[in-house]
C-alpha positions in Angstrom: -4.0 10.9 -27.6 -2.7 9.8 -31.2 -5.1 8.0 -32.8 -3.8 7.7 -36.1 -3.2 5.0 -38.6 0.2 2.6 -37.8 0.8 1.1 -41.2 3.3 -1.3 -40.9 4.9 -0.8 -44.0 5.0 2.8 -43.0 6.2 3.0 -39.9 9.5 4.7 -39.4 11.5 3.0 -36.8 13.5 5.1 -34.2 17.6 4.6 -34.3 18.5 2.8 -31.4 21.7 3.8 -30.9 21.3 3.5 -27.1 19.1 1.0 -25.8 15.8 2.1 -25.5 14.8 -0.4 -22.7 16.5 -1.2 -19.6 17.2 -4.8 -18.1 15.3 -2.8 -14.9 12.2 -1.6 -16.7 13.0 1.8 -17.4 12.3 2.8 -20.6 14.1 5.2 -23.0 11.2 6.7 -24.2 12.5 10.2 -25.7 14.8 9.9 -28.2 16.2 12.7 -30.2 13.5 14.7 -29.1 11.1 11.9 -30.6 8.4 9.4 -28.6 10.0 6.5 -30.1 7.4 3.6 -30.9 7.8 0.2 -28.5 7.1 -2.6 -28.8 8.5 -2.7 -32.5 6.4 -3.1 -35.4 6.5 -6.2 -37.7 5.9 -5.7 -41.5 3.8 -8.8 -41.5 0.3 -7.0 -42.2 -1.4 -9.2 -39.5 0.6 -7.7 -36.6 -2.2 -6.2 -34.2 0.1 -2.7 -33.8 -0.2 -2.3 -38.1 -4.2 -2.2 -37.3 -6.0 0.9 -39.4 -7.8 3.5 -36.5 -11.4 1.9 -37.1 -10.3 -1.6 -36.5 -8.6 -0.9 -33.6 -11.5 1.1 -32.5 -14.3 -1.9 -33.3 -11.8 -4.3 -30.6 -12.1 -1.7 -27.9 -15.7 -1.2 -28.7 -16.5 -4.7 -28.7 -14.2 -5.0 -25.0 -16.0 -1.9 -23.8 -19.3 -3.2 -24.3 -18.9 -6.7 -22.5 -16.8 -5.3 -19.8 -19.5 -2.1 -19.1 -22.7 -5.0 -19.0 -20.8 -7.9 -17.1 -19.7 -5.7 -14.5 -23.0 -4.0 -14.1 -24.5 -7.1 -14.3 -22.3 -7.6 -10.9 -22.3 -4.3 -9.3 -25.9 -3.2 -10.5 -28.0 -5.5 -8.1 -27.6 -2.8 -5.1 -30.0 -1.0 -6.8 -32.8 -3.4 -6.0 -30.8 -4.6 -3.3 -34.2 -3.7 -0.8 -36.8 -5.8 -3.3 -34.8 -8.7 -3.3 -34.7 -8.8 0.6 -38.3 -8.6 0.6 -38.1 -11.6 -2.2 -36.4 -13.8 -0.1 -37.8 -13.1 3.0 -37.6 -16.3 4.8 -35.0 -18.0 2.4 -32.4 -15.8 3.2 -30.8 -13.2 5.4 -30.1 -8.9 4.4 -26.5 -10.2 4.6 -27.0 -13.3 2.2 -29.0 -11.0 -0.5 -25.8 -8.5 0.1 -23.4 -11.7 -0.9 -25.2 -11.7 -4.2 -23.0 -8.7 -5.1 -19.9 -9.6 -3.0 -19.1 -12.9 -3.7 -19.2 -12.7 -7.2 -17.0 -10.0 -7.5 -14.4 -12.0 -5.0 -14.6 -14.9 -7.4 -14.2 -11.9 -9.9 -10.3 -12.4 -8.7 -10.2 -16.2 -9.4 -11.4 -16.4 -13.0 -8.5 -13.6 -13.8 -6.2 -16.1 -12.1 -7.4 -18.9 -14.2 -8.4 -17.9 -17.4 -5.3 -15.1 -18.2 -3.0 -17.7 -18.3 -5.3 -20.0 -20.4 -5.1 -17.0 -22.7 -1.5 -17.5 -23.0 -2.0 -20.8 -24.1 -4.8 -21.2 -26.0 -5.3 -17.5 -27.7 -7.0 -14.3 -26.4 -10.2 -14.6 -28.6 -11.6 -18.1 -27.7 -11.3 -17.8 -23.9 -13.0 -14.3 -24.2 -15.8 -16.3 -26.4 -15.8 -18.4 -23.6 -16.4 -15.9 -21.0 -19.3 -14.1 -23.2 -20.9 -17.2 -24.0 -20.8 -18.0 -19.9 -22.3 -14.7 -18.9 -25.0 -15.2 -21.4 -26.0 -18.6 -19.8 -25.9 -17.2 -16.7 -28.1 -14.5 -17.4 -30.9 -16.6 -18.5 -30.3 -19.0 -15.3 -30.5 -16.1 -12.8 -33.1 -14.9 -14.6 -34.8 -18.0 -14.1 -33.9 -19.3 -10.7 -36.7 -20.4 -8.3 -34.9 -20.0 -5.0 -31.9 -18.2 -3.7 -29.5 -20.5 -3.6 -30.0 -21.0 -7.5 -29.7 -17.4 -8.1 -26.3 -17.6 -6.1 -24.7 -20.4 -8.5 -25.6 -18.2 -11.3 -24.1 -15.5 -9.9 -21.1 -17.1 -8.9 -20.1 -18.3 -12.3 -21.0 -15.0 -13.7 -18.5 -13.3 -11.3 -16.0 -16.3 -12.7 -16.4 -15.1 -16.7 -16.6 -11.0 -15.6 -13.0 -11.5 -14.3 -11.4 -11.4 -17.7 -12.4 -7.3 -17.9 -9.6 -7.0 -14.8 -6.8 -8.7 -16.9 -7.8 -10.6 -20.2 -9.2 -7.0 -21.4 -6.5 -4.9 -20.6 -4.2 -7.7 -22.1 -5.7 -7.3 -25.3 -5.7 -3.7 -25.5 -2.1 -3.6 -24.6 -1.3 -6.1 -27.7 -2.2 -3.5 -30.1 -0.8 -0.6 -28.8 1.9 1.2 -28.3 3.8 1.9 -24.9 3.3 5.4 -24.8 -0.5 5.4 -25.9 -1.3 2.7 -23.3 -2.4 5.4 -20.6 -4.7 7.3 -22.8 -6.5 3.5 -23.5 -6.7 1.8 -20.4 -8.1 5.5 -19.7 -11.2 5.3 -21.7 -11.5 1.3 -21.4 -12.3 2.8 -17.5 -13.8 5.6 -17.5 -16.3 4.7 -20.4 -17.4 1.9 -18.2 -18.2 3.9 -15.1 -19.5 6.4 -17.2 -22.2 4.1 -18.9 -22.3 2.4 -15.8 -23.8 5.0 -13.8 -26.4 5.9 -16.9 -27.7 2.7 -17.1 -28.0 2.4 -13.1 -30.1 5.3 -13.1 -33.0 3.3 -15.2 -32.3 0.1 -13.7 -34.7 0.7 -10.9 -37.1 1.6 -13.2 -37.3 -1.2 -15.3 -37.2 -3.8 -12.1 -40.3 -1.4 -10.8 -42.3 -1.2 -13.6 -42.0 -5.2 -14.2 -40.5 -7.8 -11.5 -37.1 -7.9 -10.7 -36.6 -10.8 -13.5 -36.3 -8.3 -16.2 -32.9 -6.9 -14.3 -31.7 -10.2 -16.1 -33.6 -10.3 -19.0 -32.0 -6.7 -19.7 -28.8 -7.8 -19.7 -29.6 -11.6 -21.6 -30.5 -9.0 -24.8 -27.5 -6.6 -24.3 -24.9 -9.7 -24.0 -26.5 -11.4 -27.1 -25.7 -8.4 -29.1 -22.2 -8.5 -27.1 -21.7 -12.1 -28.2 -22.2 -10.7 -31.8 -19.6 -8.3 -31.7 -17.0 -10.7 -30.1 -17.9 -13.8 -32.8 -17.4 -10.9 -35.9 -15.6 -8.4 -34.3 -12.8 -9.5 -32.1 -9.5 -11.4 -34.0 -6.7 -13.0 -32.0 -4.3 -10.6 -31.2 -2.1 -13.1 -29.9 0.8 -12.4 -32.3 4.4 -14.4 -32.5 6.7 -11.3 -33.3 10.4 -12.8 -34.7 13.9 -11.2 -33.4 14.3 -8.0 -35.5 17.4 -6.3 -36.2 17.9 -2.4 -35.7 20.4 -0.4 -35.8 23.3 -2.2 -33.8 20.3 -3.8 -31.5 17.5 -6.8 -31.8 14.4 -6.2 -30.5 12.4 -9.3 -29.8 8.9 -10.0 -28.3 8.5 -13.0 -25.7 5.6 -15.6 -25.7 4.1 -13.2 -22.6 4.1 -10.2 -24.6 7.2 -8.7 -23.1 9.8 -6.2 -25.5 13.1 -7.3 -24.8 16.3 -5.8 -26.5 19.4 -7.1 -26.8 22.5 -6.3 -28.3 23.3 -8.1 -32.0 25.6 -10.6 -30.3 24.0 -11.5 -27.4 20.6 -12.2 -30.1 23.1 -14.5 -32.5 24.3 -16.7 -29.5 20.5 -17.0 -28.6 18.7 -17.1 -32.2 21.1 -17.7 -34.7 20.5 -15.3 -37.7 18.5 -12.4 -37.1 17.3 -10.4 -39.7 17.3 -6.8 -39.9 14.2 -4.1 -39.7 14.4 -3.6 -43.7 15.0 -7.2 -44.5 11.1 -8.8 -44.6 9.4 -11.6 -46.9 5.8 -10.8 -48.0 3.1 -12.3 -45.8 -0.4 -13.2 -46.8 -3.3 -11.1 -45.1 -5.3 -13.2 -43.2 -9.3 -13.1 -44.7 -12.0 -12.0 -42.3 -13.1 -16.1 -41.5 -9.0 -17.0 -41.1 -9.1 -13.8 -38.5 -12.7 -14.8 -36.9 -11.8 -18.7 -36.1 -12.7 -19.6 -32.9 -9.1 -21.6 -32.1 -6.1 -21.1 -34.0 -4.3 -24.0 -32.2 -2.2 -24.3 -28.5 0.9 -21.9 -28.6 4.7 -23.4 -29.0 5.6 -24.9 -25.7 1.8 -24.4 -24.4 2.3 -25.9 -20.9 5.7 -25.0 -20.4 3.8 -21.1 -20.5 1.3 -21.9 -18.7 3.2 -22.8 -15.3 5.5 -20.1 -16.2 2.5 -18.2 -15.9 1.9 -18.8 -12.6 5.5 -18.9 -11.0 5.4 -15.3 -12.9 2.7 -13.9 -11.3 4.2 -15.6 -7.5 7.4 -13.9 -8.3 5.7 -10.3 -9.0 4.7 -10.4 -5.5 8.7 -9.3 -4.6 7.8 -6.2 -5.6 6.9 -3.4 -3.0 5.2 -1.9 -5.8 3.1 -4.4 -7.1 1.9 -5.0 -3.4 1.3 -1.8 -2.3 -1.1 -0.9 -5.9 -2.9 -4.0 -4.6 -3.7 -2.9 -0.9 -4.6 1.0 -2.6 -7.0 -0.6 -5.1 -8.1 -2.8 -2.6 -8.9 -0.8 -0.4 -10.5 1.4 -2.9 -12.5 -0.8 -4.6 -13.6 -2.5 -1.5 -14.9 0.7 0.1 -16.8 1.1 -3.4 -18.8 -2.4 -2.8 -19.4 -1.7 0.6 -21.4 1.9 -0.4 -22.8 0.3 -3.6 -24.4 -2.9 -1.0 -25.5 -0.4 1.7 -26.8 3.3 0.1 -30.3 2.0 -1.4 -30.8 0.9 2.2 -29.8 4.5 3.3 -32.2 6.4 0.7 -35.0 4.8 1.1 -34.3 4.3 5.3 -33.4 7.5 6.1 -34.0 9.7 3.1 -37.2 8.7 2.1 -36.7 7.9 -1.1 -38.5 5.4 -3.4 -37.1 2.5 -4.7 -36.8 3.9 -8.4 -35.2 6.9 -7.1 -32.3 5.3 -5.5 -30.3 4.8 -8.9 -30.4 8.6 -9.1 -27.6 8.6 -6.6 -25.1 7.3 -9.2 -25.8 10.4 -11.3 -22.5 12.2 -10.6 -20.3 8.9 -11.4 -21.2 10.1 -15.1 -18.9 13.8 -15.2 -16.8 12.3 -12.5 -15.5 9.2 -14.7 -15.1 11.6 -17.6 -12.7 14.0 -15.5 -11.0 10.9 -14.1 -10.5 9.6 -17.8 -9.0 12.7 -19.0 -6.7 13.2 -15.8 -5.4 9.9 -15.5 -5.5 9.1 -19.4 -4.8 12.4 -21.4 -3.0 14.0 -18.7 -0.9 11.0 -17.1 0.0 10.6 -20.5 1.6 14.3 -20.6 2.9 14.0 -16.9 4.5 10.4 -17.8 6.2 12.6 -21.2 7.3 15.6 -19.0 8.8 13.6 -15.9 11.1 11.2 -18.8 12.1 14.4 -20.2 13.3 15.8 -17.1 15.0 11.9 -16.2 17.3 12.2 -19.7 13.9 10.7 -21.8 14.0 8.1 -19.6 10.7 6.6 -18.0 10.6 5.1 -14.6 7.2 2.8 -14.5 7.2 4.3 -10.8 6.6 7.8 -12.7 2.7 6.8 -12.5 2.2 6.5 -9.0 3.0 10.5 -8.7 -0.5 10.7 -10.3 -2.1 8.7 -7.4 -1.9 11.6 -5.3 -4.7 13.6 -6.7 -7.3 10.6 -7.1 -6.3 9.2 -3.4 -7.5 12.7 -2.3 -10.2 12.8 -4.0 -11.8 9.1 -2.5 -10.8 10.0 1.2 -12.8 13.9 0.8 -15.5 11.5 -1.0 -16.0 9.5 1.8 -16.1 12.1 4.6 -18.5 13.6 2.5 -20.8 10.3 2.0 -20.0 9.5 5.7 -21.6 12.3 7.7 -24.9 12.8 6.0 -25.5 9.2 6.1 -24.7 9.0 9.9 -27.0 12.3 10.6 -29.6 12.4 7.9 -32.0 14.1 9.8 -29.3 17.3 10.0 -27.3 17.0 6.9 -29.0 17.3 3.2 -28.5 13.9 1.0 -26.2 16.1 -1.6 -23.7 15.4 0.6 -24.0 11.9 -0.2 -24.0 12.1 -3.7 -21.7 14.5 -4.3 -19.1 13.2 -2.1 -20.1 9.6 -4.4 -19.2 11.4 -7.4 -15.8 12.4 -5.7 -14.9 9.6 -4.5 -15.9 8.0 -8.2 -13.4 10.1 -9.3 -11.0 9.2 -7.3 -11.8 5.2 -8.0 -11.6 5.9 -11.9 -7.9 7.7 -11.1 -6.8 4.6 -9.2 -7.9 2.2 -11.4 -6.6 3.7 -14.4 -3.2 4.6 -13.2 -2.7 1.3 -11.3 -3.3 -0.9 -14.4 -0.7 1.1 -16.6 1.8 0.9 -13.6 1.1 -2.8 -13.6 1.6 -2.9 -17.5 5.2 -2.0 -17.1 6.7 -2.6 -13.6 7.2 -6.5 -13.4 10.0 -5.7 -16.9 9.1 -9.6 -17.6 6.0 -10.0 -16.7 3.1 -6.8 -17.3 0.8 -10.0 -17.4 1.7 -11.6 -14.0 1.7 -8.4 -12.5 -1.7 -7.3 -14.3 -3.1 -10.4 -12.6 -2.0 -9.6 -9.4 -2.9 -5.9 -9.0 -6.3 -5.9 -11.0 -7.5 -9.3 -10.2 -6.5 -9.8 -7.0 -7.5 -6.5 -5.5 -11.2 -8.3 -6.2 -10.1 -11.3 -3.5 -8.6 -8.7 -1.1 -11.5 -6.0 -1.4 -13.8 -9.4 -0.1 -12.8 -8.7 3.3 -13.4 -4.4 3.3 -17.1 -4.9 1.4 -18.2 -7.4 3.6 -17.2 -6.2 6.7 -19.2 -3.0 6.0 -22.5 -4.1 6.9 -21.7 -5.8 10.3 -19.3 -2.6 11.3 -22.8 -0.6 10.4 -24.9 -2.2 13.1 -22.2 -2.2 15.6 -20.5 1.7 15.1 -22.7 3.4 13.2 -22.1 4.9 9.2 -19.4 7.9 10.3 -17.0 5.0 12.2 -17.8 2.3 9.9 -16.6 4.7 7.1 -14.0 6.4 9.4 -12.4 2.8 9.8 -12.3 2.9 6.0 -10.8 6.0 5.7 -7.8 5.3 8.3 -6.8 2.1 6.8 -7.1 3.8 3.0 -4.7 7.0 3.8 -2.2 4.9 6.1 -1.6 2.8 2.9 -2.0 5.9 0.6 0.7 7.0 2.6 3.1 3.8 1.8 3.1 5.0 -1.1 5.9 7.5 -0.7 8.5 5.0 0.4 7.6 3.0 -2.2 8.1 5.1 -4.9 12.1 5.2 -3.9 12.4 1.3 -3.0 10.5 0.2 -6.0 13.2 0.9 -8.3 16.0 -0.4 -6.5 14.0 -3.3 -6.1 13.5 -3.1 -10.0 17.5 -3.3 -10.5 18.7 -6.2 -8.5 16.3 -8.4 -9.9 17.4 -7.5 -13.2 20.9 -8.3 -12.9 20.9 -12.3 -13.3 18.8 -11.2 -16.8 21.0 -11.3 -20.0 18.5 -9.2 -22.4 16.5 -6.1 -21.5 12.8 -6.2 -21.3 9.7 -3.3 -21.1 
C-alpha cells in the first residue's frame, strides 16, 4: 500500500486528456501507464487528501479504536452469555439474555440510517463525538443496571451509537484517501478490528470470572474514556467543500456527498460560471489545532435540502442488483456469525466440558485469520483491482471487486461444515474442528466485509454514501432474522441442519453473484444516461 506523504502543493496531477471517470462509474484508473490520483487534490492545505502520513494515521487510529471496543462491547457478551442466564434466572428467558447481543446489533442498522446522513449535514466529527460520548454513558448504565430490562435499554442505545463504525467510519476514511488506496484501508480498518477483537475476547472471560460480570462494562467505560480522548484531540472534520477545478481540457468537481464528478470545460461554465484552472490557487490560511478540534463548524449549504437527498439516495441505490445482492451475501454472513457467537459458549461448556474462562479461547484463530483476510482482500484486491483495469484498457469496473468474493465465500461455507459437525457429534468429533473451521469461516467474514464495503464505495457513481448505508448498515437489520432464528432451529433440528439451513441459503446467494456481475454494469449505464457530468 502507498503510505506516503500527499502534499498538496506537491502533488502532480495526471493529464486528463480522456476522462478519467465515466458517467457509469467506471473509472479510468491507468493512465499512461500511471495510477492517476482521484478524487483531485486541492491546494488549500486543509484538504483532508494533503494530510502528512502520521496525521492520517492518528484519524484511523482514533476510528480503529472506537470501532474495535464498541463492537466488542456488542458482540463480546457471548462470552459470558451462560453467567448471565444464570443472573437472570427468573427475570428472563436463554432467548431474552441471547437478544442482549441481537438486538443491538439490528438497531446497529438504524443508527447508520440516521446518523450518516446527519453527518452530511452537520459534519463528520460532532456526530462521531456524539456517538462516543453515547457509548460511554451507556457503559456506565449497563454496568449499573439492577434488572434485565434496564440492561436492555442500555444496550439498545449502545447498538444505536456503534452503527456509525458500518458507515460514518468508513465515510471518513474514504474523505482522505485516494481511490485506489481505499482497498488497502477499509482492509486494515477490518481486519485490525477482528484481529484485536478476538485478543481481547480471549481475556474477557477472565476478567468477568475473577470479578462479577459488572467489570465486562467497567472494562470497556475505561477503554472508551481514553477513546473519547482521542476523538476530542485527535479527529478534525474532514468534511471538506472542494471548488470546480480546471485540468487539462476537463473540470473536476467534488459534490456535497463526496462524489468526483468530471465534466467537460463547457458543460462546468454553463453550470459554475468561471472555473479556475489546477495551477491557478489563492493562499489559504491553515487552520490552528483548536479551529481543527471545534466541536461544530456550522450546518452545510443547503443542509436539509442534503439531508432528504440523503435518503431518496440511499432508496434509489436499491435499483441496483449489485447493491442488493452484497446485502443478502453480507447478510447472510454476518448473520450466521451472531448466530455462532450467541450459541458456542453454550456448546463448550455443554458438550465439551469446558469452563466458563476457557470458552473465549475459541476465538483464538480469528487473530491469523483476520490478518490473512486483511492482506487478501486489502493488499491483494488492491493488485487484482490494478491487473483486471489493465487488462479492461486501464479502466476499472466497481464490479471488478466482487471477483475477489469467490475465495472468502469459500472459505465461510468449508468454515461452517467444519464448526457444524463437531458441534452436532461432540462425543465423536474433536472440538478443533470447531475452532478451526471458526477461524475459516473468520476469514472468510473479514474477505466479505472488506471487499463489500469498497464495492459499495464506488458502485452507486452518485452516491458511495447511500450505497455504504445500504450494504454495511443494513445487512445488520437483515442478519436480525438469520441470528435469531439459530437458537429456535437448534432445539428443533439439531446443530448440523440448523447450520446446513445456513449453508444452503449462503451458497444459493453466493451463487447470484455470477449473474450479477454481468447485469450490474448494464444496470450501471442506463441510469447514467439522464446524468449530464460523470461521477466516481
Amino acid at each position: 500500500m502507498d503510505t506516503k506523504k500527499y502534499d498538496a502543493h506537491a502533488v502532480e496531477v495526471e493529464k486528463l486528456e480522456e476522462p478519467s471517470l465515466k458517467l457509469d462509474g467506471d473509472v479510468q484508473l491507468i493512465h499512461n501507464a500511471h495510477t492517476q490520483r482521484l478524487p483531485a487534490v486541492s491546494h488549500d492545505p486543509n484538504d483532508p487528501l494533503a494530510y502528512p502520513r502520521w496525521r492520517r494515521w492518528t484519524i484511523m487510529s482514533t476510528l480503529i479504536w472506537f470501532s474495535i471496543f464498541s463492537l466488542l462491547s456488542i458482540s463480546g457478551l457471548g462470552t459470558i452469555t451462560e453467567t448471565l442466564v444464570k443472573v437472570y434466572a427468573g427475570q428472563a428467558t436463554s432467548a431474552d439474555v441471547q437478544s442482549l447481543t441481537t438486538y443491538p446489533t439490528m438497531l446497529m442498522a438504524v443508527g447508520s440510517f440516521v446518523l450518516l446522513p446527519l453527518a452530511f449535514v452537520i459534519g463528520r466529527r460532532p456526530v462521531f463525538l456524539i456517538a462516543v460520548v453515547i457509548c460511554f454513558i451507556t457503559f456506565i448504565t449497563a454496568g449499573t443496571s439492577t434488572n434485565y430490562n434496564a440492561h436492555f435499554i442500555s444496550r439498545i442505545f449502545t447498538g444505536l451509537a456503534t452503527g456509525t463504525t458500518e458507515t460514518l467510519l468508513p465515510l471518513i476514511i474514504s474523505d482522505m484517501t485516494f481511490l485506489d488506496q481505499r482497498s488497502s484501508y477499509f482492509g486494515i480498518y477490518w481486519a485490525l478490528q477482528n484481529t484485536i477483537n478476538a485478543a481481547v475476547l480471549l481475556v474477557l472471560p477472565y476478567i468477568v470470572q475473577g470479578t462479577t460480570w459488572r467489570w465486562y462494562y467497567w472494562f470497556f467505560v475505561i477503554i472508551m474514556g481514553v477513546g473519547l480522548l482521542f476523538a476530542i484531540f485527535f479527529l478534525p472534520e474532514t468534511r471538506f467543500p472542494r471548488s470546480p477545478m480546471a485540468i487539462s481540457g476537463k473540470t473536476v468537481y467534488t459534490d456535497d456527498f463526496g462524489h468526483t464528478h468530471i465534466l467537460s470545460n463547457d458543460e462546468a461554465i454553463e453550470r459554475f460560471g468561471a472555473v479556475p484552472s489546477a495551477d491557478e490557487h489563492r493562499p489559504m490560511p491553515k487552520r490552528t489545532f483548536w479551529q481543527e478540534m471545534a466541536p461544530y463548524r456550522g450546518l452545510t449549504p443547503n443542509a436539509w435540502k442534503i439531508w432528504l437527498q440523503a435518503y431518496i439516495e440511499i432508496a434509489k441505490s436499491l435499483t441496483s442488483p449489485a447493491v442488493v445482492w452484497v446485502l443478502l451475501l453480507s447478510s447472510i454472513c454476518i448473520g450466521t456469525s451472531i448466530g455462532i457467537v450467541i450459541s458456542y459458549s453454550i456448546i463448550l461448556e455443554e458438550q465439551f466440558n469446558w469452563s466458563a474462562t476457557s470458552v473465549g479461547l475459541f476465538n483464538a484463530g480469528i487473530i491469523p485469520a483476520s490478518l490473512i483476510g486483511m492482506v487478501y482482500s486489502g493488499w491483494f484486491g488492491d493488485k487484482v483491482n490494478l491487473w483486471m483495469a489493465k487488462r479492461n484498457n486501464g479502466v476499472h469496473r466497481p464490479e471488478h471487486h466482487l471477483v475477489l468474493l469467490t475465495v472468502p465465500v469459500i472459505a465461510c461455507l468449508v468454515g461452517l461444515i467444519a464448526i457444524a459437525i463437531p458441534a452436532n457429534e461432540p462425543y465423536k468429533y474433536s472440538v478443533w474442528g470447531m475452532i478451526v473451521g471458526w477461524a475459516i469461516f473468520e476469514f472468510g467474514f473479514v474477505g466479505i466485509v472488506i471487499t463489500t464495503t469498497s464495492f459499495a464505495a464506488e458502485v452507486v457513481p452518485k452516491s458511495p454514501g447511500a450505497a455504504m448505508v445500504i450494504v454495511i448498515g443494513g445487512k445488520n437489520l437483515v442478519s436480525f432474522g438469520a441470528s435469531q432464528g439459530i437458537i429456535p432451529m437448534v432445539a428443533r433440528f439439531g446443530y448440523l441442519t440448523s447450520l446446513m439451513i445456513l449453508f444452503a441459503i449462503f451458497a444459493f446467494i453466493a451463487l447470484l453473484g455470477i449473474p450479477v456481475y454481468f447485469l450490474n454494469g448494464k444496470w450501471r449505464k442506463m441510469t447514467a444516461q439522464s446524468a449530464t457530468g460523470t461521477t466516481v
